[in-house]
C-alpha positions as CSV (number, residue, x, y, z in Angstrom):
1,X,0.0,0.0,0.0
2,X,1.1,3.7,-0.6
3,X,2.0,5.5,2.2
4,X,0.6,9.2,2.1
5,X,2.1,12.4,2.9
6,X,-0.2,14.0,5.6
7,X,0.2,17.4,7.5
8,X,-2.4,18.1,10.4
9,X,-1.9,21.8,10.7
10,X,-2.5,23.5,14.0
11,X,-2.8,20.4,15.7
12,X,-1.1,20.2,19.3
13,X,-3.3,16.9,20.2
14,X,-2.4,15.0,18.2
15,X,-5.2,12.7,17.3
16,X,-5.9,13.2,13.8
17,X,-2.2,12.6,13.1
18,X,-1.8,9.6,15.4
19,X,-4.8,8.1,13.4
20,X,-3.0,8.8,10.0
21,X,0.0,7.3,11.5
22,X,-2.2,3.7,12.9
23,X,-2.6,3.1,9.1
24,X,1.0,3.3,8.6
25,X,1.1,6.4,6.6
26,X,3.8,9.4,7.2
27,X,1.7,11.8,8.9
28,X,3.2,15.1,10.7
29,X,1.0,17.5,13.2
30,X,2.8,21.4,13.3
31,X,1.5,24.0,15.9
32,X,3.2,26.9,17.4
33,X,2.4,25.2,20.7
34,X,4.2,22.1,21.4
35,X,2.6,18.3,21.1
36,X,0.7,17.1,24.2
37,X,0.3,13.6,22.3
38,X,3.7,11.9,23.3
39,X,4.9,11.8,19.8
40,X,7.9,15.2,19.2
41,X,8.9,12.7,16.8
42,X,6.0,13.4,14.4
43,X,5.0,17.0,15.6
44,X,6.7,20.6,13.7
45,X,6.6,23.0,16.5
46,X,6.8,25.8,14.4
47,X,4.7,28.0,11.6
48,X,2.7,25.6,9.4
49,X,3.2,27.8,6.1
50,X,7.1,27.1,6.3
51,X,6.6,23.2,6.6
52,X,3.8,23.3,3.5
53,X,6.8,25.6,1.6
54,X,9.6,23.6,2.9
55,X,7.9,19.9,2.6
56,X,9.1,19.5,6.1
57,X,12.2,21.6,8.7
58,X,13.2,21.2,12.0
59,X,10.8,18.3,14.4
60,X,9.9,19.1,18.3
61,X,12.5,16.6,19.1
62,X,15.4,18.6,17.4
63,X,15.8,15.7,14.2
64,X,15.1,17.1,10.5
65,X,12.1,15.4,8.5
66,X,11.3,16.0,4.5
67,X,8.9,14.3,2.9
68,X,9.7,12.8,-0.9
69,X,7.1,14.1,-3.4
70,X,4.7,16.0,-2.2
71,X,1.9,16.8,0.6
72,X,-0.9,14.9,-0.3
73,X,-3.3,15.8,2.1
74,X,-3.3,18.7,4.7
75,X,-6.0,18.4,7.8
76,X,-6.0,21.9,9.4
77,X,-7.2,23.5,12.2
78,X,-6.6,27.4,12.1
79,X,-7.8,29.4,15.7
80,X,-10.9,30.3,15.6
81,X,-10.8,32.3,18.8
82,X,-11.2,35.5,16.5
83,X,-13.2,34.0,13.7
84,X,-16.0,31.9,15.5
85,X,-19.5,33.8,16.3
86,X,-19.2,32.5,19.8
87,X,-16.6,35.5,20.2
88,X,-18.7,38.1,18.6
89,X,-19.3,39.8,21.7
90,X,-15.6,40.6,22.4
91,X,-15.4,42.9,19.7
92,X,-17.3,46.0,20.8
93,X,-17.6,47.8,23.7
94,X,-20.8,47.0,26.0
95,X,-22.1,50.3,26.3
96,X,-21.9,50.7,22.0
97,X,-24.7,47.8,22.0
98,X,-27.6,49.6,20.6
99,X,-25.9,51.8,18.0
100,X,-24.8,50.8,14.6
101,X,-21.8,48.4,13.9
102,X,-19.7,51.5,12.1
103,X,-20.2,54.1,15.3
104,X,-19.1,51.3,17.9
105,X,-15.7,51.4,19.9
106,X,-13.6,48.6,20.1
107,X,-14.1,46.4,23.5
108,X,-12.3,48.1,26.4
109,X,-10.7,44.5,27.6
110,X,-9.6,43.6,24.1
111,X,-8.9,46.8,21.7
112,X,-6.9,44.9,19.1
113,X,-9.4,42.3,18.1
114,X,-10.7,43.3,14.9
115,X,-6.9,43.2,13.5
116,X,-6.9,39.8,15.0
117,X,-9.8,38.6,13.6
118,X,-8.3,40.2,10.1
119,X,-5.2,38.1,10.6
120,X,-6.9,35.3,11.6
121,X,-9.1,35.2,8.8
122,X,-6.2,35.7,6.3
123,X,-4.1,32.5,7.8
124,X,-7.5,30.8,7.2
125,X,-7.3,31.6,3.5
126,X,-3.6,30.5,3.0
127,X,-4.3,27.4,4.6
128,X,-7.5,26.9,2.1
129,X,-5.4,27.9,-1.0
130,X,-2.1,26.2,-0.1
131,X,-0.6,24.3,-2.9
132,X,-2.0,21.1,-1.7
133,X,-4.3,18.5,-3.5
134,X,-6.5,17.2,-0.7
135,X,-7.2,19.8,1.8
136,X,-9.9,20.2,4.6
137,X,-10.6,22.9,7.1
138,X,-11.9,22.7,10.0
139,X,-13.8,25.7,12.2
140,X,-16.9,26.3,14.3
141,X,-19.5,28.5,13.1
142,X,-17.9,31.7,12.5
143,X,-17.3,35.0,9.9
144,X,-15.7,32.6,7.8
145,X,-19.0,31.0,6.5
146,X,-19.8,34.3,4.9
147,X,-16.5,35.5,4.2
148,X,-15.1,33.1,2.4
149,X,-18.4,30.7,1.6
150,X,-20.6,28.1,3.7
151,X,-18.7,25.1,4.6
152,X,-19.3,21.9,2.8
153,X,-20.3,20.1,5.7
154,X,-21.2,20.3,9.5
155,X,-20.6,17.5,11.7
156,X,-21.1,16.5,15.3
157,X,-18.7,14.1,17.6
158,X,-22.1,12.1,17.8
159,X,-21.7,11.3,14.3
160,X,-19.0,9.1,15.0
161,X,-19.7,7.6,17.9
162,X,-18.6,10.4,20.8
163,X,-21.4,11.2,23.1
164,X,-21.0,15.6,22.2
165,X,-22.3,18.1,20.8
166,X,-19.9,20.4,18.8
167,X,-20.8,22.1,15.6
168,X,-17.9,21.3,13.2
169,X,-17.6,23.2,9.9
170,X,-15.9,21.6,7.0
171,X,-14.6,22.9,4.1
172,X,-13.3,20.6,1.6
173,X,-11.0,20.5,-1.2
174,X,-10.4,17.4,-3.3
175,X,-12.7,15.4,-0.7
176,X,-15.7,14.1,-0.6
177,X,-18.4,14.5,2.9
178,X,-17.5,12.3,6.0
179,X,-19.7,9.7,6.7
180,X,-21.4,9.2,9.9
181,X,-19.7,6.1,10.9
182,X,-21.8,5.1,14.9
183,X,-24.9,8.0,15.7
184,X,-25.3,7.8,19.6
185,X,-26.6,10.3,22.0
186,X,-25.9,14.5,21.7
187,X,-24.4,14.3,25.2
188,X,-25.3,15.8,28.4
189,X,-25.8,19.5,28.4
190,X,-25.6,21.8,31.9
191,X,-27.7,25.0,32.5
192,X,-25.5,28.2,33.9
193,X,-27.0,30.5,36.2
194,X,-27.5,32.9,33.2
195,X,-30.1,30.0,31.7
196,X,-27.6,29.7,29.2
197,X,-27.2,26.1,28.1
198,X,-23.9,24.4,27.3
199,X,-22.2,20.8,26.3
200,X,-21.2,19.2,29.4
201,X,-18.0,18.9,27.8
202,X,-17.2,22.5,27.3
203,X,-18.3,23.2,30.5
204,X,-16.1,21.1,32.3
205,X,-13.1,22.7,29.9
206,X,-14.6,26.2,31.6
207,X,-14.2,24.8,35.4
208,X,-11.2,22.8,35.0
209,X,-8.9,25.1,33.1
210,X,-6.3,27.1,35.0
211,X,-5.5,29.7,32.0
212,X,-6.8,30.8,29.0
213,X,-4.6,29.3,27.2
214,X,-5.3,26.3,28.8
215,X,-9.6,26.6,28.4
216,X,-8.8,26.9,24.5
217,X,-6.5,23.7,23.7
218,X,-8.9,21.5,25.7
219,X,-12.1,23.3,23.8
220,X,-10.3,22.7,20.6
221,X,-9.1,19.2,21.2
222,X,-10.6,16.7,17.9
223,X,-12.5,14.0,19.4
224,X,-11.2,10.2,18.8
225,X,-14.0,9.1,16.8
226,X,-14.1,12.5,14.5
227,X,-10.3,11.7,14.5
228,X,-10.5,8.4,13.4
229,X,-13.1,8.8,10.3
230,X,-11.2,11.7,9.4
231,X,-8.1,9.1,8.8
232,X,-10.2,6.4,8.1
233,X,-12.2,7.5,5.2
234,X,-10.2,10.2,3.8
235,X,-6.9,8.1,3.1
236,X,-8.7,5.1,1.6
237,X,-10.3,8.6,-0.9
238,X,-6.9,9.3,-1.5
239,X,-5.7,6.3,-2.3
240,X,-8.5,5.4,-4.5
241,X,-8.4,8.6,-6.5
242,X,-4.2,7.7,-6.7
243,X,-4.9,4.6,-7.7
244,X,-7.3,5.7,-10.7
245,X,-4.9,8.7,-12.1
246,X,-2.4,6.0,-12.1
247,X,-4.2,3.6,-14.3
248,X,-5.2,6.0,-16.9
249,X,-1.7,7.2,-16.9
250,X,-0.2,4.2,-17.5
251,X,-3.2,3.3,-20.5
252,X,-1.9,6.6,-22.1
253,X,1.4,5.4,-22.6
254,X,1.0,2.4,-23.3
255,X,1.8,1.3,-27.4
């Protein structure tokens, strides 16, 4: 079997890479952050757009790694702390609520944010347009769905057999839709003392977190079963579509 080239961009987990990796292909996560999956053998810790460029650099655990060929699928994850609408109300001041989007001040606690949401939203392009075959991005709900276009897909952990609720967004290049693989229950959901309901599992990533920081790598975390249909299903796509490209090239030259 063909081993493929896979890049899981901004990816500290390291699930959707390990999952690559279980079906013996040579599959590299890269995040500024280092891995928290036990493997700084497979893990860049350094800016994704330089290993896509580079077709490799410099591992966590100091060695050098190059692919041969080239990148034939990229999984990425961009931040979506600026882009998702779950943020929205970070942007503005409090006070500004009632007037019109163009006569509001930036929020007092976080004056920079609509340049980060314009960076944000620009790494999220380059990601999309990289020079990649197979490509899919993932993101909540967010600007992006009307400033780039609406995502191909939206999936749920319960999909694939985690009990969650967690609308993922999924734009696809090169790929076809996910599968559901095992439906089971939404998961339990908690009631703040606002009224406001949340996942139990985001909710526990609110109490148990001691930074921000911290709150936004567990939010963000892939679950296993997402993580596994991801590998799963998209490689065997990959291989497929390899496999036919192959066979009519070879039909074209032969006498």
């Amino acid at each position: 079997m063909k081993r493929l080239n896979v890049l899981v961009a901004c990816e500290e987990s390291q699930r959707v890479c390990t999952e690559f990796r279980k079906l013996g292909h040579i599959a590299y996560s890269c995040d500024l952050l280092k891995c928290s999956g036990g493997h700084p053998e497979w893990h860049f810790n350094t800016d994704v757009l330089d290993i896509i460029k580079n077709k490799g650099g410099i591992l966590q655990n100091g060695e050098e790694a190059y692919i041969d060929g080239d990148w034939d699928i990229m999984i990425a994850h961009p931040p979506c702390t600026f882009l998702a609408v779950s943020g929205a109300r970070w942007f503005y001041h409090p006070d500004d609520k009632n007037l019109p989007v163009e006569q509001r001040r930036p929020h007092p606690r976080f004056p920079n944010r609509a340049r980060d949401r314009e960076e944000g939203a620009a790494f999220f392009m380059a990601l999309v347009n990289a020079n990649i075959k197979h490509i899919a991005v993932e993101n909540p709900v967010g600007v992006m769905n009307t400033r780039y276009r609406k995502p191909d897909q939206v999936v749920q952990p319960y999909f694939f057999g985690d009990e969650a609720s967690k609308s993922t967004c999924l734009w696809l290049k090169n790929l076809p839709l996910l599968e559901k693989t095992n439906v089971v229950g939404k998961g339990e959901m908690v009631v703040l003392s606002s009224g406001k309901k949340l996942p139990k599992w985001y909710s526990d990533a609110l109490v148990k977190a001691k930074t921000p920081e911290e709150r936004r790598n567990m939010r963000s975390k892939t679950f296993p079963g997402f993580a596994k249909a991801i590998a799963e299903q998209w490689s065997e796509y990959v291989l497929r579509e390899d496999y036919k490209y192959d066979s009519v090239c070879k039909k074209s030259v032969s006498p």
